[in-house]
N, C-alpha and C positions, 0 to 999 in steps of 0.2 A: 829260671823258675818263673812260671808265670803267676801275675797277681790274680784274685777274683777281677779285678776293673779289667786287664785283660785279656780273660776268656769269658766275659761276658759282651764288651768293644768287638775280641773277634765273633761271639755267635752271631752277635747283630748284624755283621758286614755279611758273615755265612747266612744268614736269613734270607731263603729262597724267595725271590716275591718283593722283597722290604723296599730296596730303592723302585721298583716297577709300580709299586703301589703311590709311593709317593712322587709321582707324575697326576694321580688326582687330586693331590693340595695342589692352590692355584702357585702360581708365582709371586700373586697382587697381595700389597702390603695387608696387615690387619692384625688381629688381635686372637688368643688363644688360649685356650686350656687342654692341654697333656695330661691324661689319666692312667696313672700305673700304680703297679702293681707288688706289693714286697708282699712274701709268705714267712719267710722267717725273719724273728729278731736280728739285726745286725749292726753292728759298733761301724760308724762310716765317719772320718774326717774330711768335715767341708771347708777346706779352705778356710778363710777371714772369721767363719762362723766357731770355728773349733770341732772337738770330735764327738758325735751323738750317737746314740744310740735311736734307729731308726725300727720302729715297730711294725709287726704284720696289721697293715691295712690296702687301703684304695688312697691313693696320692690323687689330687690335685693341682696341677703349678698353673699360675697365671701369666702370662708374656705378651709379648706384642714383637713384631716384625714387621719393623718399617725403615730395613736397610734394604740394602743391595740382594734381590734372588726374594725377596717377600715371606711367605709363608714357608711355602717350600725349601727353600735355600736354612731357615731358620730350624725348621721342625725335622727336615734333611738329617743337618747337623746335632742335632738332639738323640736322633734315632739314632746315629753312625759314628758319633765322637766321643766314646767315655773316656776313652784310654787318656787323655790328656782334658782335665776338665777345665773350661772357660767360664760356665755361668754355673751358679749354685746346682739349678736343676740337672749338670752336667753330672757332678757327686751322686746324686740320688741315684742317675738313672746304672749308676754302677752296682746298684742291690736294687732296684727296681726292673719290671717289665712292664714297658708299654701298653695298655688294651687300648686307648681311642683318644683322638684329637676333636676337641670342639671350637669352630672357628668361624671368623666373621671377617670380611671382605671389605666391612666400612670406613670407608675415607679417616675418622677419628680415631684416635687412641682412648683405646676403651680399659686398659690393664687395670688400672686405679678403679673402676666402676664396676668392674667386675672382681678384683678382689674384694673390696668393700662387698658385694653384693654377699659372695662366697662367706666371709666373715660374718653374715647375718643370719645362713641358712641353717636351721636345725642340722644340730647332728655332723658338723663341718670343725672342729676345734681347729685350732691354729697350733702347729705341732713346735714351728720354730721360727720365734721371732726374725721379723729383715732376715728369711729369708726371700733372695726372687727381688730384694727390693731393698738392698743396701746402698745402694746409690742414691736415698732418700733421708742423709744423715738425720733429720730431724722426727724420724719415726719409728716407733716398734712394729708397724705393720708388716703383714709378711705375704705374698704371693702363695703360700705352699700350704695347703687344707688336706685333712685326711680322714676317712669315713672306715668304716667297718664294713658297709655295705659298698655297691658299685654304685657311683653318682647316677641320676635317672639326667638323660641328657635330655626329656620331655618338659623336666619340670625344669631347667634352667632354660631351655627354650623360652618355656611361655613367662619366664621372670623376664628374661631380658625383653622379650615382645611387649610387655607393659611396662618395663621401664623405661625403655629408648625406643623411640618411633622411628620407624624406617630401618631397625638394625634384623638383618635374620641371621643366624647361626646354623653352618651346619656341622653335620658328624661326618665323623671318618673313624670308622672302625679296624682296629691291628688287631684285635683278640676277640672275635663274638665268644667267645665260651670262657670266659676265666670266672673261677670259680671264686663263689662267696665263699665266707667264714663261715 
């Protein structure tokens, strides 16, 4: 019998296009935010965090990739790996769909700066503590924001362009058409 994680693990791998596309994320280390997508309610056990109940919205995760394969290698594996989950955001994307990657190329690690930012922006609640960021025992912060609407990848551009000098961000689009609420 197969689970939802996967026959969701195999559509992703069956996704015509999906690895060919991710040959335009660079290799080169840097920093991210994964934008997906859940339509219906669904009860998902995350690992260390316990079992939630994950809501129809537009997800956010914030990360960074700064091992071995950079961006690619990292967001690759995000796109291509539910069936066995390693990072928090591995869980979600098993009732999640991907619509768009926004990412930056810069020498620093930016995840902390960019979740904080994400935490400040209207209309972004913070759905589950430490998640994306357990590894920061002394925090309840969390990597993982979610909106009703689709995030505007223009206006976290022009944040980060006045927050950090010199940093650009771009897109990468999986989904141009997923539908609002």
């Amino acid at each position: 019998m197969k689970t939802i994680s996967h026959q969701i693990a195999q559509d992703r791998v069956e996704s015509p296009g999906r690895h060919d596309e991710m040959v335009q994320v660079p290799e080169t280390k840097g920093t991210y935010i994964l934008i997906a997508r859940v339509l219906q309610l669904k009860h998902l056990d995350i690992g260390s965090l316990g079992e939630l109940d994950i809501v129809p919205r537009f997800y956010a995760y914030v990360g960074s990739a700064f091992g071995s394969g950079g961006l690619r290698a990292r967001l690759g594996h995000h796109l291509e790996s539910t069936a066995e989950p390693h990072w928090h955001i591995d869980y979600l994307l098993q009732v999640a769909k991907p619509v768009e990657i926004w990412f930056t190329t810069a020498d620093r690690k930016l995840e902390h700066n960019w979740a904080e930012l994400m935490e400040k922006a209207p209309g972004f609640p913070m759905p589950i503590p430490r998640f994306g960021s357990s590894d920061y025992h002394r925090s309840r912060a969390s990597h993982l924001f979610y909106s009703k609407q689709r995030p505007s990848f223009r206006t976290f551009r022009q944040q980060i362009e006045e927050a950090f000098e010199g940093v650009q961000v771009e897109q990468f689009i999986l989904l141009p058409n997923a539908p609002e609420d």
